[in-house]
N, C-alpha and C positions, 0 to 999 in steps of 0.2 A: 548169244552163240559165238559169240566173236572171242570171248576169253579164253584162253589154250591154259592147263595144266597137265601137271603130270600124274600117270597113272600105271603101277605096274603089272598090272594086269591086266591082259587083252583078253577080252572076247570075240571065241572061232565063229561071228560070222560071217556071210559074206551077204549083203544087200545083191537087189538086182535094180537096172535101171532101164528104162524103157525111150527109145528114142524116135521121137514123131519127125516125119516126114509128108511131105504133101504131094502127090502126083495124081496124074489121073491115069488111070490103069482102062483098060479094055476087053477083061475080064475079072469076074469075081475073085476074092483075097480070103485066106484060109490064115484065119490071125490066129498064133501058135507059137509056145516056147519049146524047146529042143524036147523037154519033158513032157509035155503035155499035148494030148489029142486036137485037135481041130476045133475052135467054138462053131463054127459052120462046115459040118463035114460035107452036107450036101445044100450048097444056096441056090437060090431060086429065082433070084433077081436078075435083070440082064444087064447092061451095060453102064453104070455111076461112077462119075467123079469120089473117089475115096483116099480116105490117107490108110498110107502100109506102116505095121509098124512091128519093129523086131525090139526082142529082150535082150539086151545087151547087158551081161553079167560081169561080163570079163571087164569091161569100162570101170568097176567100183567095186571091182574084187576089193573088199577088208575095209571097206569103208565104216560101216560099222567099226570097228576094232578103234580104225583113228578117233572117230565120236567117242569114244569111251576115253579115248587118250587125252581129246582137247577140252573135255567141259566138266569132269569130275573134278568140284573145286575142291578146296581147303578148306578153313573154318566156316563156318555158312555163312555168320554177320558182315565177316572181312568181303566174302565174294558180292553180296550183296549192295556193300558198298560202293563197291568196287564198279557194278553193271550199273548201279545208279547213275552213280557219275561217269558214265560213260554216254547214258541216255541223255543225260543235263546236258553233255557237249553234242549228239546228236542233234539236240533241240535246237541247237545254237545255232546248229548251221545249216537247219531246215527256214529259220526264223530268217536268217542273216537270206537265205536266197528266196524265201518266198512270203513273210511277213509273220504274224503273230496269231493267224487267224485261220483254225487248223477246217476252215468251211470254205476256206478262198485257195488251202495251202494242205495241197496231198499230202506231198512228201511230210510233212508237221503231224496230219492226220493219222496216217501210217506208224510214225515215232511213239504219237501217243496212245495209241492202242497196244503197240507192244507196251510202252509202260506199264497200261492196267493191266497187261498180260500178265508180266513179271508180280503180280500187288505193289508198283510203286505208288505210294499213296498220293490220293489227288492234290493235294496241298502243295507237294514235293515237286511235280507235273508242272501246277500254276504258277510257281519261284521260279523252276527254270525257266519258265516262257518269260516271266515279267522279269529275270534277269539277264535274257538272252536280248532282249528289245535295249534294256540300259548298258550291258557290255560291249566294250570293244570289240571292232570287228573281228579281230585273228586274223592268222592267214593261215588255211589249210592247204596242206602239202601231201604229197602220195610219191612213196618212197618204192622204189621194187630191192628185191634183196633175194639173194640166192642163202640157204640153211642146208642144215645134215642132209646129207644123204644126195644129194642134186633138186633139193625141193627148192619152190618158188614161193616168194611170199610180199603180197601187196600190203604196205604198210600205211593208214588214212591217219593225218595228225592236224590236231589244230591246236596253232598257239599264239605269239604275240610275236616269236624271236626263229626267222629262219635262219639264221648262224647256229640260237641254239639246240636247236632240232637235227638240225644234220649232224653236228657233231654229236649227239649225245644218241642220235638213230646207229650212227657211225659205231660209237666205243661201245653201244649194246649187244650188236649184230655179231663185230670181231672178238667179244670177250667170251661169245654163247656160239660160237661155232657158224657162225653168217659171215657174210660182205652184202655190201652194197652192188648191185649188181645192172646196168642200162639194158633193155631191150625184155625183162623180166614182164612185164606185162602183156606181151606179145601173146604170153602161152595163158590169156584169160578173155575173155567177152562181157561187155558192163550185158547185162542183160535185169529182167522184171523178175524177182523171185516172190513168190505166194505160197507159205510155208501154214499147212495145214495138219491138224489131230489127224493122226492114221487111223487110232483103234482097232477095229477088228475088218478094213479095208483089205481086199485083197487087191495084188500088184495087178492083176487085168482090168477089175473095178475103176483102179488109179489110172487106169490108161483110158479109160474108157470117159472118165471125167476130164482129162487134159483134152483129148479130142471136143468135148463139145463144149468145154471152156473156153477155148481158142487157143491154149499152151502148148508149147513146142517140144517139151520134155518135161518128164515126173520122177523124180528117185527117191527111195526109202531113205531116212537119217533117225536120229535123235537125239530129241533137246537132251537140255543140262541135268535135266529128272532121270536119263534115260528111259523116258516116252517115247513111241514111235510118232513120228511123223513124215508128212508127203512133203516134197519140196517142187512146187510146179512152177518153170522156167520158162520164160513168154518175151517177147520183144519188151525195151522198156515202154512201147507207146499203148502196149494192149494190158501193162500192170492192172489198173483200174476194172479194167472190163473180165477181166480172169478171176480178178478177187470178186466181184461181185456175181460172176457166173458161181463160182463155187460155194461162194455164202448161197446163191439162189437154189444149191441144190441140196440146202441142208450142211454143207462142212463148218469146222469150224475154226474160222482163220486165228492163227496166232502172231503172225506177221504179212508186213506189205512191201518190199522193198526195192531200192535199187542195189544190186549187189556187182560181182567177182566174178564170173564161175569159170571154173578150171576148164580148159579146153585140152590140154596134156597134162595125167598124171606120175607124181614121182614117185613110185614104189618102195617104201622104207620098211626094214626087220626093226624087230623088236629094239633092238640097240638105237637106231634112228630116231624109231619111235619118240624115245623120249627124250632124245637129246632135242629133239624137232619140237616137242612138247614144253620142256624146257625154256626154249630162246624163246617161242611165242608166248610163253607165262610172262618171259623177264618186261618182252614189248607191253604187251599188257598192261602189266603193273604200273608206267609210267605215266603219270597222267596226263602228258598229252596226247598221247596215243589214242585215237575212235575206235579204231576195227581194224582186226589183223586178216586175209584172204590167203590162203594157201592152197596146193595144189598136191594136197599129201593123201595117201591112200594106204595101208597097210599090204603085205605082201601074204598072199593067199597060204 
């Protein structure tokens, strides 16, 4: 999901996203979107500890739209390629921080599930690992950078030469419409992302599973098939226990991760759109680059 391309044509829609909160209330709670009646018009319960939780649409107006923007690739072999060896250097530096042994080593475990996810074939999997153990360490770096429109964009790289990464992070950015930008990560949160098949979920359902998984927030996206899926967002320390809540209720995990997530979005038209699309292709393409994080949302 990390790869951006460009797409000319948006689709009108707009996701909704659902934001949990914990308090304890002293009356009963009438969970309800602006659109819709009451699921408890009359409750019967008396006084519980419960979480409130409102639909916050406006948050990720056109979100959708951006999804169409950043992962509709180009020739399918090329993108393929491409996600591969992306995954390879994932692996690298799951292996490099917590060893080769994806039973001792989450974050490794997590990587390699997305592989099978992707059908990277298992042999492809076992090289990178047994090549990740014999390679040199690299030094991974994280770049923040301002793009079109006033968006924000975390930039994860790993390589052998930080001279040659900054310069060549540098003449990407300035040649596609970026700079280099200090203080850009401010407007993100590392947080536990658990990225689940939507199918025919409804968004109160999705709220209803974040509550008893122990997630903090749930919002619609989709992958690079444009499939629906849920994205549930948790401290990083409850990853593990979130993804296993949700597998335990039947879902069906497609990733496990440490991620980015935008804490302020930048609203870009159509024209943005793609130039924003654009500069995160060129990043992409280069191969030292992991994962590109942005905080880009389409304009309703």
């Amino acid at each position: 999901m990390a790869a951006g391309v460009l797409l000319r044509g948006l689709l009108n829609l707009c996701p909704r996203r659902a934001a949990l909160t914990s308090s304890s209330l002293t009356r009963p709670v009438c969970l309800m979107h602006s659109s819709l009646q009451p699921l408890y018009p009359n409750p019967t319960w008396g006084t519980l500890p419960v979480r409130s939780l409102q639909l916050c649409t406006h948050l990720c107006a056109g979100h959708n739209k951006w999804s169409k923007v950043k992962h509709v690739k180009g020739p399918k072999d090329a993108a393929r390629s491409i996600m591969f060896a992306k995954f390879a250097m994932m692996i690298r530096i799951a292996v490099k921080e917590g060893g080769s042994n994806p039973e001792f080593n989450v974050a490794l475990a997590n990587i390699v599930e997305q592989c099978r996810n992707k059908n990277m074939p298992k042999a492809s999997i076992e090289a990178a690992i047994r090549g990740a153990e014999k390679a040199k360490t690299g030094i991974q770096q994280t770049y923040e950078a301002r793009g079109p429109g006033g968006c924000v964009l975390i930039i994860e790289v790993l390589s052998d030469s930080t001279n040659r990464s900054h310069q060549e992070i540098r003449r990407l950015l300035n040649k596609n419409g970026g700079a280099l930008a200090d203080g850009a990560r401010h407007n993100f949160s590392r947080k536990g992302v658990v990225v689940v098949y939507g199918g025919d979920i409804s968004m109160e359902r999705a709220v209803e599973l974040a509550i008893e998984s122990g997630a903090e927030d749930v919002k619609e996206d989709e992958d690079e098939e444009g499939n629906p899926v849920l994205q549930f967002i948790c401290e990083i320390t409850d990853l593990r226990k979130v993804q296993n809540s949700l597998e335990g209720f039947g879902m069906r995990v497609v990733s496990a991760s440490l991620e980015y997530v935008a804490q302020n979005m930048a609203s870009l038209d159509q024209n943005q759109l793609e130039e924003a699309s654009n500069l995160i292709e060129v990043l992409n393409d280069w191969a030292d680059v992991v994962r590109v994080w942005d905080n880009i949302q389409a304009q309703a």
